[in-house]
Each structure stands twice: as structure tokens, then as C-alpha cells.
C-alpha positions as CSV (number, residue, x, y, z in Angstrom):
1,X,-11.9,16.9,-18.1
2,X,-8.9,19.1,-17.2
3,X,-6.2,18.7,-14.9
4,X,-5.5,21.8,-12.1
5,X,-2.2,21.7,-10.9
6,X,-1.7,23.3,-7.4
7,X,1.3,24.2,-5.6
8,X,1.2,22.2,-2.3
9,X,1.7,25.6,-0.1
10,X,-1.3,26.9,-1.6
11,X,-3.4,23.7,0.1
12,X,-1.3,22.5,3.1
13,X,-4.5,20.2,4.1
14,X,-3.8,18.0,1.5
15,X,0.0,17.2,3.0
16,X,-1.6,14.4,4.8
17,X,-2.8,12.9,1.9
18,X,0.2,13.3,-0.5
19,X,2.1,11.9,2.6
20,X,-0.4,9.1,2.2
21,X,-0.1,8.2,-1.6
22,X,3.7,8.6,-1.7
23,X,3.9,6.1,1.3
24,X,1.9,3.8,-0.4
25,X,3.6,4.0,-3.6
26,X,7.4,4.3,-2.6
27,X,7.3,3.3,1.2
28,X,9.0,0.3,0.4
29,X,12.2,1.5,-1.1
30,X,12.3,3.5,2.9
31,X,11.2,0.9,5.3
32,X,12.2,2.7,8.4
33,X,10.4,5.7,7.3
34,X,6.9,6.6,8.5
35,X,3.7,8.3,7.2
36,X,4.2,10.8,10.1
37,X,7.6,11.3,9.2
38,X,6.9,12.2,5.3
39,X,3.8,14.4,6.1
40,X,6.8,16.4,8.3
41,X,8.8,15.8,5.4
42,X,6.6,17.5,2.9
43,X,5.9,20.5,5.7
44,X,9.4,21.4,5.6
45,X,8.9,22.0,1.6
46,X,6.5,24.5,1.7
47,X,8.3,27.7,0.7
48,X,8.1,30.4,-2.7
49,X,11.5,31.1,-1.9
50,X,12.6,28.6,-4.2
51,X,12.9,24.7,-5.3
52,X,10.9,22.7,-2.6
């Protein structure tokens, strides 16, 4: 089995879901902070420009 990684620009459908997992996992240390809010979050990084 191998591993693909994928820059997140080149698959913007799967913000939702990376919103999702990192709400799950770390939504605790941000309590005030909601799903909706990261899946905006993780929009705003979508760049080639340079460092998301």
C-alpha cells in the first residue's frame, strides 16, 4: 500500500473534510472555534505562491 500525498489546492472538495478531522482532533484546544470557521480557515490557504 502506498501513501499519495496531495496538495490541498489541487482537491479543494476535500476542505470540508480536513476541516472535519482537524476539528475532531484539536477542536478542543479552540472551543469558540467552529467547523465552518476552519473549513474558511483552510480556504484562505490555498495558494502556490508560497507557505500555506
Amino acid at each position: 500500500m502506498q501513501m499519495e500525498i496531495v496538495r490541498l489546492i489541487d482537491k479543494p472538495e476535500a476542505i470540508a473534510q480536513v476541516a472535519a478531522w482537524y476539528h475532531e482532533e484539536w477542536g478542543h484546544l479552540g472551543a469558540n472555534r467552529t467547523q465552518a470557521e476552519l473549513t474558511h480557515t483552510l480556504s484562505q490557504y490555498l495558494q502556490l505562491s508560497g507557505i500555506p
